[in-house]
N, C-alpha and C positions, 0 to 999 in steps of 0.2 A: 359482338357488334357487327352492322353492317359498314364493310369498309371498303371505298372506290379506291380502285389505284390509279393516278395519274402519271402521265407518263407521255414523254418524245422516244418515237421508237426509232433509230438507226437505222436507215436502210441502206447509208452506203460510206464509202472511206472518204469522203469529203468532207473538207473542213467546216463546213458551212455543220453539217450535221457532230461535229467532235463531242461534243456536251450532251448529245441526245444518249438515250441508254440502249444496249444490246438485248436483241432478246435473251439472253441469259442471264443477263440483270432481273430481267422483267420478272421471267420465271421465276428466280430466285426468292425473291421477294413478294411472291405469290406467293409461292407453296411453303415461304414462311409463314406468312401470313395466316394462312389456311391450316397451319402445322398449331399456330394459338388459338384455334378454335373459333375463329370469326367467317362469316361470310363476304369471298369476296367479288367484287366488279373490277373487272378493267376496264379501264376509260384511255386508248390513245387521242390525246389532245392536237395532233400535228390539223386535223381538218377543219373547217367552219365550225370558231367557238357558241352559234349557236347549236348545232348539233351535240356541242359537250354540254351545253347549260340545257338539252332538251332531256341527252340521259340523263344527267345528276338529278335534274329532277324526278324524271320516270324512274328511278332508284333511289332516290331518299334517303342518304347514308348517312350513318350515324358521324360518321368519321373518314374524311379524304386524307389518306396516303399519298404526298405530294411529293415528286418528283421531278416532274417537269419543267423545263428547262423555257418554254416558250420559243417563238421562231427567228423573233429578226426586233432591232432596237436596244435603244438603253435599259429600259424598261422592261425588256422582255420576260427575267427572272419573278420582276415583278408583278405581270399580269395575270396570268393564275390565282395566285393568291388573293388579289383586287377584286376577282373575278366570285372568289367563292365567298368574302368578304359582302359581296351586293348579293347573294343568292341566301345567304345566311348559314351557308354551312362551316362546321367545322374542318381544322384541317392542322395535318402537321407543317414543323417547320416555321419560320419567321415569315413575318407581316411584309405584306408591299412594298412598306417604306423600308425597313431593312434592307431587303432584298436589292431594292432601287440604292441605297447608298453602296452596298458592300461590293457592287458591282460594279459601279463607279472608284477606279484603283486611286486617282488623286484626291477626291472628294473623303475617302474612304480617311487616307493618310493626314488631312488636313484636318480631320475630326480629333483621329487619335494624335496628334500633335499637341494640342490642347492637353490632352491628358499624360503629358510624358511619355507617350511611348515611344521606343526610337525606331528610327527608320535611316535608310538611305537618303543622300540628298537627290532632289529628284526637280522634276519641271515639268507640266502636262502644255501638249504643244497641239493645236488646235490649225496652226497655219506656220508652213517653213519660214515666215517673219519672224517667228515671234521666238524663234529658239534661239536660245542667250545659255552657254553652258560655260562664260568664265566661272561663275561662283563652283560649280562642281568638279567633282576628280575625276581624272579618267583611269581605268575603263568607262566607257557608259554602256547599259542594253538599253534598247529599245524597246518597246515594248507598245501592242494595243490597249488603249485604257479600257475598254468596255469588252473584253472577253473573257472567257476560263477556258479549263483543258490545256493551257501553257500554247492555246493559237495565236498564230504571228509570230514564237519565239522559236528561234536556231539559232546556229551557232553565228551566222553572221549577222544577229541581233546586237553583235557585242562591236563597238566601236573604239580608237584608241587614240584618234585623231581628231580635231574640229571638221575638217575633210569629210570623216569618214560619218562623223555624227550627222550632218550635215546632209549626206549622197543617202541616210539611213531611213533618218526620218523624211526624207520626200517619196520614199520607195514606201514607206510603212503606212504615212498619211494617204498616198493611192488609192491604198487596200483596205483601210481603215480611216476613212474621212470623220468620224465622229472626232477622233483626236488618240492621240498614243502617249505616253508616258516616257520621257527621258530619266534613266534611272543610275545612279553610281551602282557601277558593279562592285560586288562584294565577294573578293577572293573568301574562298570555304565553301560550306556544306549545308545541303537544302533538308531542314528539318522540318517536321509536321508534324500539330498538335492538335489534335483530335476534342472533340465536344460532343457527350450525350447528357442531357442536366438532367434523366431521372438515376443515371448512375450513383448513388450515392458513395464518396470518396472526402478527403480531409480537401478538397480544391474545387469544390460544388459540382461537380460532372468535367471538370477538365483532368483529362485523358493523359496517360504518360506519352513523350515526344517521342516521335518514330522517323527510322531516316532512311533512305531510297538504297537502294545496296546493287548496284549496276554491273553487272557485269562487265568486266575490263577491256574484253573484245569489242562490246558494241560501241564503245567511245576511243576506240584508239585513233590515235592522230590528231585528235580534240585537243584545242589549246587550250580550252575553258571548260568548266566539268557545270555542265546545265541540264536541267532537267528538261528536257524540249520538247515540242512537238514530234518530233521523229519518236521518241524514246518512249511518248505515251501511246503512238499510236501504234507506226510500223514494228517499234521493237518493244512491245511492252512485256513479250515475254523475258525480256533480259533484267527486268527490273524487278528485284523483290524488294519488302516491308520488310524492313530490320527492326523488332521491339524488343524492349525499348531502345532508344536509339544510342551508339555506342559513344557517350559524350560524359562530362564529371557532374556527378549527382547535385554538385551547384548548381551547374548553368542550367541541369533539367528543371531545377526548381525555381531558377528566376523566370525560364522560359511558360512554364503554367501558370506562376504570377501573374506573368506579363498576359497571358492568353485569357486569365480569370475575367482581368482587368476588364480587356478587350470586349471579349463577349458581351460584358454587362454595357459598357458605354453605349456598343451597338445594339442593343437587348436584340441580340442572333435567341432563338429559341429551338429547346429539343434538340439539335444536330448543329454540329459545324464543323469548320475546318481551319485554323491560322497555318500560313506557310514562315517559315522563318527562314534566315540564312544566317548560318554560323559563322562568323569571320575567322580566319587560321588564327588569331590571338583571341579567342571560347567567347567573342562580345556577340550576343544574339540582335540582328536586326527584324524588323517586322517588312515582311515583303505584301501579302497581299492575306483575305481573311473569305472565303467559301460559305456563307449560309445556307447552300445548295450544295454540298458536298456529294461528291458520288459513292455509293451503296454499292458499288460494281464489288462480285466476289474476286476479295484476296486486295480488297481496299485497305489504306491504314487504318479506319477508323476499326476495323474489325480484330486487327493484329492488336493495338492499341486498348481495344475495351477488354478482349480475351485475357490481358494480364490483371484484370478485375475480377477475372473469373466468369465474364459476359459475353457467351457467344454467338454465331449469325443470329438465331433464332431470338436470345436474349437483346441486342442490339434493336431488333425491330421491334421485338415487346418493349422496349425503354422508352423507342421514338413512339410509340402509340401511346405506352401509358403517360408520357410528361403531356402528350397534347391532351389526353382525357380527362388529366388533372386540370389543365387550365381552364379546360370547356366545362368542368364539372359535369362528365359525362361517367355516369356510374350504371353499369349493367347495359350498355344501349341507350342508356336515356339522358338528357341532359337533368339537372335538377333546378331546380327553381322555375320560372317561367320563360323560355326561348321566342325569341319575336316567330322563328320556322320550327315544325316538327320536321323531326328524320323520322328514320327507322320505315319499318311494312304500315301498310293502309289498307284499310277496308273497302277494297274498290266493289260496288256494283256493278252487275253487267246486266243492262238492259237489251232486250232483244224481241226477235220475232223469228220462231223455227217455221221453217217450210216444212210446209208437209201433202203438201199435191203438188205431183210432178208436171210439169212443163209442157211436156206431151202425153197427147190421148193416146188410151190403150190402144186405138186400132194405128196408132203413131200417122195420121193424117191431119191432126190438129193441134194446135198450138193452145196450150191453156195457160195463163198467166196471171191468174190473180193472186197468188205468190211469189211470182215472180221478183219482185225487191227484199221480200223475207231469205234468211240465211240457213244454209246446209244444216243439220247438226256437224259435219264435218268443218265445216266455217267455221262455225261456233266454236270447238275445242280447242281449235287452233288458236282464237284471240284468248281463251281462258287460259291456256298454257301458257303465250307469250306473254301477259297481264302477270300469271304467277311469275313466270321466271324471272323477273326483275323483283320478285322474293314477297307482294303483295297477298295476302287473301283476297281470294275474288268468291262472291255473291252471286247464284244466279237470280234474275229477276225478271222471268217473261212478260214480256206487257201482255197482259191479261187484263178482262175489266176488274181482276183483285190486287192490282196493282198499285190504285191509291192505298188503298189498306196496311196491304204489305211493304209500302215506303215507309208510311208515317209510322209502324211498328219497328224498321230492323233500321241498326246501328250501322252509318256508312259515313264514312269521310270522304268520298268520291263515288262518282256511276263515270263509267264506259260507257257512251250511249251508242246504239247502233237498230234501235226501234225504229218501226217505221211510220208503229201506230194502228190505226184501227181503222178509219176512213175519213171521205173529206178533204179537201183540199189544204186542209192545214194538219193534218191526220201526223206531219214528222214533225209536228212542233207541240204536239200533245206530250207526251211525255219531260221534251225541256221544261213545259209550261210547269207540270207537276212537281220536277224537279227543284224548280224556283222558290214554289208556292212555300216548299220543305225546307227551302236555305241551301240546298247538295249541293255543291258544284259539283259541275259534268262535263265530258269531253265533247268538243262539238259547236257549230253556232245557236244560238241563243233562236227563240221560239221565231221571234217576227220575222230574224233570216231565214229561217229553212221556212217560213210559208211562202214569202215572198220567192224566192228560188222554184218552189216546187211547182209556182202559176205562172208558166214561161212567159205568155206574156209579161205581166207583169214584170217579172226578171230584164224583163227587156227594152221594157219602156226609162228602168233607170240606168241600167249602164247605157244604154242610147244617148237619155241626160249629162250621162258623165264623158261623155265623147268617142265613147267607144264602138265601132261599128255595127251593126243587127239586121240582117236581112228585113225587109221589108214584111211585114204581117196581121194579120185581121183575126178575128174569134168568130165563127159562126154557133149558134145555140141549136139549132134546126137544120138545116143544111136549104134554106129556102132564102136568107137572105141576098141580100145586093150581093154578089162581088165586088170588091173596092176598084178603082179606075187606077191605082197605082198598079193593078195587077196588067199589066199590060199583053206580056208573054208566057206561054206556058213553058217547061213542065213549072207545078207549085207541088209544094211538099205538106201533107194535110197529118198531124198526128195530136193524140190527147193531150190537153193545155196543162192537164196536175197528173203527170205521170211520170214514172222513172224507169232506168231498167229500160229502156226502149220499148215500155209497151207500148203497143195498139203502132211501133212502125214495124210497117211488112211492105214487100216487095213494091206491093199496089200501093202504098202510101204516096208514089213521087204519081203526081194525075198529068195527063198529057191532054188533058178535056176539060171543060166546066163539069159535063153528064160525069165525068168520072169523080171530079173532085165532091160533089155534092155526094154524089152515090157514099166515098167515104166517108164525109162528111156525119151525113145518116146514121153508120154501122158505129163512127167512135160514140154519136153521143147516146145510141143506145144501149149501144155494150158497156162504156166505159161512163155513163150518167154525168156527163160531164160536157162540158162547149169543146169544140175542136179547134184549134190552132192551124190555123193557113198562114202559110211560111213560101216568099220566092227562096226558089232551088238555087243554091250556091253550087257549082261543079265542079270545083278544084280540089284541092288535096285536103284531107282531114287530120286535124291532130286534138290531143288532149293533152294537159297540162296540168300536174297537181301539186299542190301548195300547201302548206304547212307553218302554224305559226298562228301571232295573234294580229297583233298591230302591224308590227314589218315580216309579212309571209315570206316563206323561201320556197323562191318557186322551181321546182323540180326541174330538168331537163324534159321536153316535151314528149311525147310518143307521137309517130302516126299511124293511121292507121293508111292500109295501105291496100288499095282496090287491086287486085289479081288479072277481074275478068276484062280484057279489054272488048271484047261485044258490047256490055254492061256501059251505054253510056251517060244512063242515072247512079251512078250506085248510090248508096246508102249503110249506114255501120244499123245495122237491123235487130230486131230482137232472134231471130235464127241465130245471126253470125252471133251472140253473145251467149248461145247457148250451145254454140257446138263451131270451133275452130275446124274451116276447111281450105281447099285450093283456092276458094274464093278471098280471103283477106290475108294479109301480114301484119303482123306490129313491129315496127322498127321503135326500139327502145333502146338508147333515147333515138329522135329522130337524126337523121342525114341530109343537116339543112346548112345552110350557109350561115355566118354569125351577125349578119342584119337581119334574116329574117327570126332567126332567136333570139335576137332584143326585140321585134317587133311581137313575138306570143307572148315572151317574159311580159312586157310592159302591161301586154292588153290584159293576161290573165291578173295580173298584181293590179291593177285597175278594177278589173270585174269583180276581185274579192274584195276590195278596201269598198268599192261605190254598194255592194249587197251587203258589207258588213259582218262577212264569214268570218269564222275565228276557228283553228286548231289546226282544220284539216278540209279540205275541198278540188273537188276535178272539175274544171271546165274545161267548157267542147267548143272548137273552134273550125271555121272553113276558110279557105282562101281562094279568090276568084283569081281567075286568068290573066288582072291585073296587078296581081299582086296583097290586095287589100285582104285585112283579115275582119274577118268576119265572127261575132260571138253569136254560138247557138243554146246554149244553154249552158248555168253551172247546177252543183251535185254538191252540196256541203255533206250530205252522207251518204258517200261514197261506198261499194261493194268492197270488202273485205278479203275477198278468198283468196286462200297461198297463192303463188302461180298461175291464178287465172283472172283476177278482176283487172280494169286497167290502170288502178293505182298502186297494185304491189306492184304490178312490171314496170312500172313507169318506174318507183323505188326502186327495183332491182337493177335497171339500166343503170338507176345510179349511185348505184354501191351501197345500198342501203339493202339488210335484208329484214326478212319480214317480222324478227322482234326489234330491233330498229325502230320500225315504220310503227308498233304497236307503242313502243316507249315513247318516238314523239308526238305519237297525238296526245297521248295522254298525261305529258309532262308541263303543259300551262293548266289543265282541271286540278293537278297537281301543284301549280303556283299560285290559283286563286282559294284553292281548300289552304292553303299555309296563308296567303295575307287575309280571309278572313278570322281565321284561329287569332292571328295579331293583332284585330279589329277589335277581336270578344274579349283579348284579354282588356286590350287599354280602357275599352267602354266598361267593362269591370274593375280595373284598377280604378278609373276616374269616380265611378260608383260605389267602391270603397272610400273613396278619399272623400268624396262630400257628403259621405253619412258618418263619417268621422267627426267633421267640420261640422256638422250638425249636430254631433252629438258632444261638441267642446262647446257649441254656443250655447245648448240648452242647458248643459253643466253650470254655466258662467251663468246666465242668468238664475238659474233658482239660484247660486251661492247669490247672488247680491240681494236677491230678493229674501231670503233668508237672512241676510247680512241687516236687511234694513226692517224688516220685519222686529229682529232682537232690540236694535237701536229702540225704533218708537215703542217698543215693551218695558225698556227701561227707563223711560222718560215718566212712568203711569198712562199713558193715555192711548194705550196699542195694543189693550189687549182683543177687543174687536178688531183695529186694524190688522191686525198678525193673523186675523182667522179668515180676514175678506183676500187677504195678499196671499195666503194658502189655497182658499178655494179657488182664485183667479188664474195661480200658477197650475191648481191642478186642472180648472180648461182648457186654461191655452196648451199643457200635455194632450189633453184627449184631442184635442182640434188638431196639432202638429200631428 
């Protein structure tokens, strides 16, 4: 199977992180993993859950290996799981709602009270009013209600006095405002019982009880023998797994009852954990119950299941195999029909190789009519990082045998990165074709990239949408009017449907009408196309790339960064993009102040939402000497190459590397190939279902007409009728 590991990864001894797992957990539970023959993904979850819901998608796993603990809330244990629940994946471990009650320690107790189970007396206290502990005994601990790992608890959790109960919970409620748990301490011994449900035993997957075995140094002077925070963290080497745990084969056996019980009530699934406390007279209390139990090597549940005969490696094959059983996932695959598919996919990769170089042999001229077309070196790269999220990829050069060759080969998604053929709509040729075929494909849809690639155009709507745009005119010839808005020179003249910076070069910024027209001239005949007159913005340049469908995530900005101070048109030029010199820097991300980064944020996430970009997009922005930012054009298909295009460094500034950046483009063509498959199935089920219905009516009618048919034959006078009612019922056959 393919399987994601989910996972909070520890990066420091603070409490805030205590539940999160060690890299040696992580490991662990990898290279088990890996050790059963499955493929596997790590997924650390601590960053922006859309970047976790971008991988899962770009990897498509049969099955998430869940772990993770979530960051901050009630709720926290349970959002993951809510999370893969809306994505449609499979996953170990219990449901949301589990997760959300077993976490909740009063909620938790108040369930099982209902069903006999015993507990301490206890009182969950929300506000220092409201704490009333005549009805209870003292001792009392203290305790936070909404956490695990034993945080919040020490040794002066334990109170003995109304006093002290009192000075405890105003210090606990501080630290923990959701509310904390007043609880009868219970002299004795902290027992734990262990849950794997594909274990098969005489007690349904409940695990013999195991008990903490502490070394005596590390608790001396302790008036109360607790298992505490100090003891899980700082001293955990002091603390080993005693299995089973040294207590009379009764009370082990009331205590898995009682656990059996438990589990089911809360349908905990695949793994858990009940903690007990043994009172010095063998009465087992129920302290608190872990649906997220920790995997950490030299955990109970491992000393615990190993007396089954079940060890690490078995342990993890248990919690995979009860979740496979529940998904009905056999070999990889689920069985019956799943609203999402997992598993690899048939990605296409559409494309266009360069293959004339950029510069003239005698290296005095610039040649660029490949110039938007992709390296072979480019190219391998996106095929490699497309595989490596485990998919088959297709190649598919846009060629004119390209319709051909679509409507022939078998693809549940295309990578698009065509640029097309020519024409002003030349990068929405291939979406188009893709449509025509049902694909989904990464990328915006045909009417965005044409509308994008005819800058004007591009600019007349985010204009509409309030977003600022230099001032600009199209000339077809280079003979008309200059507009009267053009008031001052320099103006900046370059091709209206071009990318890749062609056709600007140095001479593109004109300091004259005789100059501007002169370029004017040379774009529309080199480049067969109207030329684009643009006033010259002069301040600093940045670029911005986005990601996503509906609500894009928009990157940390780059700028780009003018060197030459002489230089005081510069321009980010087709040179500078084909060869990094003393003349430009890219500060990635950029080194701006954080209004002027909600001022790109906003304009860029405007200029995609008002062009209707979806997946993936760079727009280019300028900022005047007053501060205003300026949109000059966007790029829904953006240059790709490792290290060098300005969307991977933009990525890389922010920690994103470049299979990252390949998995989330391609993780919503990924979303809309799975809710169409959910489309085809229902329109098929629903198409089942009323040729069913059709064929229970037509059933019911011949019987009646057959029914009535016998009737008037038996009267004498039917037996023409019975021949006219036959031929009747068999047209209205042939007609239906």
């Amino acid at each position: 199977m393919r399987i994601a590991l989910t996972y909070n990864l520890r990066l420091s001894d603070s409490e805030d992180e205590a539940e999160f797992d060690t890299q040696e957990t992580v490991n662990t539970l990898a290279a088990a993993i890996e050790r059963l023959g499955h493929r596997l993904e790590r997924f650390e979850v601590s960053g922006p859950a859309s970047r976790t819901v971008a991988r899962l998608e770009a990897y498509s796993p049969d099955l998430i290996f869940n772990i993770a603990e979530g960051r901050r809330g009630r709720f926290r244990e349970a959002f993951y799981p809510a999370l893969f629940e809306e994505l449609g994946f499979a996953y170990t471990g219990s449901d949301a709602y589990a997760l959300a009650v077993t976490l909740d320690k009063q909620l938790t107790k108040l369930v099982l009270s209902k069903h006999g189970v015993r507990t301490p007396g206890w009182q969950f206290v929300e506000k220092l009013n409201e704490l009333k502990v005549e009805d209870l005994r003292f001792p009392l601990i203290i305790k936070p209600n909404f956490e695990g790992s034993s945080k919040g608890i020490t040794q002066d959790s334990v109170a003995e006095t109304v006093e002290q109960a009192r000075e405890k919970v105003a210090q606990a409620l501080a630290r923990y405002p959701a509310g904390v748990l007043v609880e009868e301490f219970i002299i004795g011994t902290d027992i734990t019982v262990p849950y794997l449900s594909a274990v098969q035993n005489d007690h349904d997957g409940v695990l013999s009880p195991v008990e903490y075995d502490i070394d005596p140094a590390a608790i001396a002077g302790r008036k109360y023998a607790i298992y505490d925070y100090e003891l899980k963290t700082k001293k955990e080497s002091a603390v080993k797994v005693r299995a089973p745990a040294n207590i009379p084969a009764k009370v082990a056996e009331e205590m898995r009852n009682m656990s059996k019980k438990i589990f089911q009530v809360l349908d905990c699934r695949d793994l858990g954990r009940i903690d007990f406390r043994l009172s010095d007279a063998g009465v087992p209390y129920f302290l608190e119950i872990n649906a997220l139990p920790s995997l950490e090597p030299g955990a109970g549940i491992y000393a615990a299941a190993a007396m089954e005969g079940v060890h690490l490696d078995g342990v993890v094959n248990a919690i995979i195999l009860s979740a496979a059983r529940r998904y009905k996932i056999k070999d990889g695959k689920r069985q019956g029909k799943p609203t999402r598919k997992s598993g690899p996919l048939r990605v296409g990769f559409t494309y266009n190789v360069k293959r004339v170089k950029p510069v003239a042999a005698d290296g005095t001229a610039l040649e660029d009519s490949e110039a938007e077309y992709d390296s072979p070196t480019t190219l391998q790269a996106i095929r490699e990082a497309i595989a490596s999220w485990g998919h088959e990829v297709v190649d598919l050069e846009a060629t004119a045998e390209l319709p051909s060759v679509l409507a022939s080969t078998p693809l549940d998604i295309v990578f698009n990165i065509a640029e097309g053929f020519k024409g002003r709509n030349r990068e929405s040729q291939v979406p188009a074709m893709l449509e025509l075929l049902d694909i989904p494909y990464t990328g915006s849809d045909p009417a965005t990239l044409s509308i994008a690639l005819d800058k004007a155009l591009a600019k007349k709507i985010v204009r509409q949408a309030g977003i600022h745009t230099p001032n600009f005119q199209l000339m077809h010839t280079g003979k008309e009017r200059l507009d009267k808005q053009f008031t001052t020179f320099p103006l900046i003249v370059k091709p209206v449907a071009e990318g890749s910076s062609k056709g600007v070069v140095s001479k593109s910024v004109c300091h004259s009408e005789a100059e501007l027209r002169e370029v004017v001239k040379e774009i529309v005949t080199k480049y067969q196309q109207a030329a684009l007159i643009e006033e010259y913005i002069g301040g600093r340049e940045f670029t911005v790339g986005l990601l996503g469908e509906r609500r894009p995530r928009v990157l940390p900005p780059m700028e780009i960064v003018f060197l030459d101070k002489e230089d005081r048109t510069p321009i980010y030029s087709f040179q500078h993009k084909l060869d990094w010199n003393d003349r430009i820097r890219y500060d990635a991300p950029a080194k701006i102040e954080p209004a002027l980064l909600e001022k790109l944020r906003a304009a860029a996430r405007n200029s995609f939402m008002a062009l209707g970009c979806r997946d993936v997009a760079r727009i280019d922005f300028r900022m005047d000497d007053k501060g205003r930012i300026y949109f000059i054009e966007c790029n829904p298909l953006p240059g790709l190459t490792p290290g060098w295009s300005d969307l991977v460094l933009i990525a890389q500034g922010a920690g994103m590397d470049y299979r990252a950046l390949i998995g989330e483009i391609m993780a919503p063509a990924i979303r809309r190939y799975k809710e169409r498959e959910a489309r085809r199935a229902a329109d098929e089920s629903a198409l089942m279902k009323l040729a069913l219905e059709k064929a229970a009516i037509e059933k019911a009618t011949l019987a009646e007409e057959k029914a009535g048919a016998m009737a008037a034959g038996g009267s004498g006078s039917g037996s023409s009728s019975s021949g006219e009612t036959a031929a009747r019922v068999s047209m209205e056959m042939k007609a239906g």
